[in-house]
C-alpha positions in Angstrom: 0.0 0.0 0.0 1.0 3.9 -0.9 -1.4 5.6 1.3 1.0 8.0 2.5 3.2 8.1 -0.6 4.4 12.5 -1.2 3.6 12.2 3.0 6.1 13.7 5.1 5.5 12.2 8.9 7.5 13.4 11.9 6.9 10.5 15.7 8.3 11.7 18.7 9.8 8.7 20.6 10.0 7.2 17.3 13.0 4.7 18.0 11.4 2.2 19.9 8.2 0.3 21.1 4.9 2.0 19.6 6.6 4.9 18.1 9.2 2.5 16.1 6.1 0.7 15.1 4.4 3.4 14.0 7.4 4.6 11.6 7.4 1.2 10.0 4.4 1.4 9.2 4.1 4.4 7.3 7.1 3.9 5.7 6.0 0.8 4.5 3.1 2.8 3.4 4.9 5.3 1.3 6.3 8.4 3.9 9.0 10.1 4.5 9.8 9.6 7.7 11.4 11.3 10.6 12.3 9.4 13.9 12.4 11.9 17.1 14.1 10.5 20.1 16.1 11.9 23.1 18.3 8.5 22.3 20.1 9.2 19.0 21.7 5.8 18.3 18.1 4.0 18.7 16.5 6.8 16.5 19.4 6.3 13.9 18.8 2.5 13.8 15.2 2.4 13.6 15.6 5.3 10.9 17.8 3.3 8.6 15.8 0.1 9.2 13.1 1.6 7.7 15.0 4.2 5.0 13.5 7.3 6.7 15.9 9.9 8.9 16.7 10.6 12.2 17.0 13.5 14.5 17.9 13.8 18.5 14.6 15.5 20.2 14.4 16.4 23.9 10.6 17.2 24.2 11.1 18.7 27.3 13.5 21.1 25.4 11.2 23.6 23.4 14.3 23.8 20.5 14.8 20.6 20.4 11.3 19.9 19.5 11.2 22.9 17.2 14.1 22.2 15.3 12.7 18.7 14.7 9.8 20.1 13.4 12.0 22.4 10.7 14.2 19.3 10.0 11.2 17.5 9.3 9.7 20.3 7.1 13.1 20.9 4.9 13.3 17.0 4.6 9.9 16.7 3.3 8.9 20.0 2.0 6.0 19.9 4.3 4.4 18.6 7.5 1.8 16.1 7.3 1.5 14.0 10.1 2.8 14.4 13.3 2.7 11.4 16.0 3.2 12.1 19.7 4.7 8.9 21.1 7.8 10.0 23.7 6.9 9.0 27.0 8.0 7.8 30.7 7.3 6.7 33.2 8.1 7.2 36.9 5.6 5.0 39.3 5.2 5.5 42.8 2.0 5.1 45.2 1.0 8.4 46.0 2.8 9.0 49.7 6.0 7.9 48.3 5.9 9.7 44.7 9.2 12.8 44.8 8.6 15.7 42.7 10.8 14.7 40.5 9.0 11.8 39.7 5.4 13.9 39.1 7.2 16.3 37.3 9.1 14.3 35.2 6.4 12.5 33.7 4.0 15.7 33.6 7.0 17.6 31.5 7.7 14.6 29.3 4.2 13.9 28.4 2.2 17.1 28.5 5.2 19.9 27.9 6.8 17.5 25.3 3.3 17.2 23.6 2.2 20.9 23.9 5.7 21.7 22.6 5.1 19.5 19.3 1.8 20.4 18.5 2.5 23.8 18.9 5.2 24.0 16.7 3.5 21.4 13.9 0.6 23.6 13.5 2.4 26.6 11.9 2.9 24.3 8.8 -0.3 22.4 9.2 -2.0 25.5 9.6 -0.2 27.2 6.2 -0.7 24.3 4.3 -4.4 23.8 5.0 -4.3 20.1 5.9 -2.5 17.8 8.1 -3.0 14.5 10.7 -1.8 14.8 14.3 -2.1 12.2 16.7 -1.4 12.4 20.7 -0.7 8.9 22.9 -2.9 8.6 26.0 -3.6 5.0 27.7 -6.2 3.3 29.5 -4.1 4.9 32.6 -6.4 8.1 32.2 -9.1 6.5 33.8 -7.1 5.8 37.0 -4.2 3.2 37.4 -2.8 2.2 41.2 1.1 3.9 41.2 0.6 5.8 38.6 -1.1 8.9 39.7 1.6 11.2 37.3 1.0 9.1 34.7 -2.6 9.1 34.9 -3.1 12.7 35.2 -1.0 13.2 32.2 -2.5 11.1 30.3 -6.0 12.1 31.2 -4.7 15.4 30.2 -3.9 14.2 26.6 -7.4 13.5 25.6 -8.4 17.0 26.6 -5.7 18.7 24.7 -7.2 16.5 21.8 -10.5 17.8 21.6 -9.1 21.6 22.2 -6.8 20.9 19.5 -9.9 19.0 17.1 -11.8 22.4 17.6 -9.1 25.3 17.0 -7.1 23.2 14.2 -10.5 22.0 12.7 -11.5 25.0 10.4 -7.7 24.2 8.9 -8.5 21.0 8.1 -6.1 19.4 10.4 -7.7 16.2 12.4 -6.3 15.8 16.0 -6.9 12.3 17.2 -6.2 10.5 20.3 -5.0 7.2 20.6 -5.3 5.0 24.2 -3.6 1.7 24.6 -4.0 -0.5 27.2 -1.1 -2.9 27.9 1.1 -3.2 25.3 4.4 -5.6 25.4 6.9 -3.0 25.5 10.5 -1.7 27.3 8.2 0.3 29.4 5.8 -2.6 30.7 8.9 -4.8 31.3 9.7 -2.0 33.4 6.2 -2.0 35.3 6.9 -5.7 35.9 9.9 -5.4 37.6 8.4 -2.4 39.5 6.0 -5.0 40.7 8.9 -7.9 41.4 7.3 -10.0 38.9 8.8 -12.3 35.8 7.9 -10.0 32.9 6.0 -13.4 31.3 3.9 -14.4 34.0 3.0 -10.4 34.1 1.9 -10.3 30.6 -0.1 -14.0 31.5 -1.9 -12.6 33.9 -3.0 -9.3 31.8 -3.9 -11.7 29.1 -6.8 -13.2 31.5 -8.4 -10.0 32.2 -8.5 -8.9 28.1 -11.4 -9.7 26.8 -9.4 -10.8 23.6 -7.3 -12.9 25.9 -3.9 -11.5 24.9 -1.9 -8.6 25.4 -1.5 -6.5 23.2 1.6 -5.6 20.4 2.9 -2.6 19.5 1.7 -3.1 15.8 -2.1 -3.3 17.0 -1.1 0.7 18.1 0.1 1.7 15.2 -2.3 0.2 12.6 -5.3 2.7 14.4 -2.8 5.7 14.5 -1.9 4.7 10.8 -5.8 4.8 9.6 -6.5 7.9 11.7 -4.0 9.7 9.9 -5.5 8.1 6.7 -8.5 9.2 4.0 -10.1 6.6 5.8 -10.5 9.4 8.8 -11.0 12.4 7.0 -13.9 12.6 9.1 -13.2 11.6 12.3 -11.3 14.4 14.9 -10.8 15.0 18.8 -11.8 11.2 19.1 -10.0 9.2 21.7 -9.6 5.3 20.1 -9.5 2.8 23.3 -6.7 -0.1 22.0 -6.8 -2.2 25.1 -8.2 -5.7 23.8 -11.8 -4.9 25.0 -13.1 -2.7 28.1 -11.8 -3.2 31.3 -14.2 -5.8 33.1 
């Protein structure tokens, strides 16, 4: 497929887990791609995996995230989509979470994201079109240790739909993507939080999903892939559950 083909796509946390995904995918759909990362070596590997280009992004750092966003731009003579997909996390029950854990998480997520879309609508915006689409996770509606996470994830579905409205009338779509547990470096790192073997973890998750497995980073990116997609033109400031079914 050439969905995306004359597409220039810029993903944040784009060297590994959902974001690497994601690239893949619409490279193998046609973009050009750019690969965001604060780790440069990962965002250079996944980059030439996948014949798109690399660039080191802080997106806690408003130039870094800027100067991706021109890189991306002078690469691609435009902007089309932009995927929001750098994220950490830093859990703690609530009487033992620092400040720099809350505010770690807060920055990376909600700065890092305001900071992209920010600086992806002045070409969106010129250009009279574009796709964005922010990460949030089943997390928003409440998670034990995770009360960082949560609120800043929470906070990503309304910066969606105030995005949808003020971007709509320039045709850009702003979607919101939520995954539940996904088999990722991060939920390996939630297992051992916990002092469990990462495979009974995911064994366990399995049981409660209605589908009765966990879920892989390709079932993220195939719904951020076809919001960004014709297939969506209509569809903005929606927040897509993929979790395997509701939580029961």
């Amino acid at each position: 497929m050439t969905r995306f083909q004359g597409k220039t796509v810029l993903v944040t946390g784009g060297a590994k887990g959902i974001g690497a995904a994601t690239a893949r995918r619409f490279a193998a759909e046609g973009a050009t791609v750019v690969v965001a990362d604060f780790d440069e070596a990962a965002a250079n590997e996944t980059a030439q995996e996948i014949g798109g280009h690399a660039v080191r992004c802080d997106v806690t750092s408003r130039d870094d995230v800027e100067a991706a966003v021109e890189a991306t731009v002078a690469r691609g003579g435009s902007l089309d989509v932009l995927v929001t997909c750098a994220g950490i996390i830093r859990d703690n029950l609530l009487f033992k979470m620092s400040d720099d854990e809350w505010e770690a998480v807060i920055d990376t997520h909600l700065r890092g994201t305001f900071y992209a879309v920010r600086a992806a609508q002045r070409p969106m915006v010129e250009q009279k079109s574009g796709k964005m689409v922010l990460i949030s996770s089943t997390s928003a509606l409440g998670n034990r240790g995770q009360t960082n996470y949560s609120a800043a994830k929470a906070g990503l579905q309304g910066m969606t739909k105030t995005l949808a409205i003020e971007l709509g009338p320039f045709n850009v779509n702003v979607n919101c993507v939520a995954p539940g547990f996904i088999e990722t470096a991060m939920t390996r790192q939630t297992a051992e939080r916990m002092g469990v073997p990462f495979e009974r973890f995911v064994e366990a998750v399995a049981e409660q999903t209605p589908l009765r497995r966990v879920g892989q980073p390709e079932d993220v990116a195939g719904t951020i892939v076809y919001l960004c997609s014709e297939d969506a033109g209509y569809v903005s400031g929606q927040v897509i559950y993929v979790a395997g079914g509701p939580r029961t």
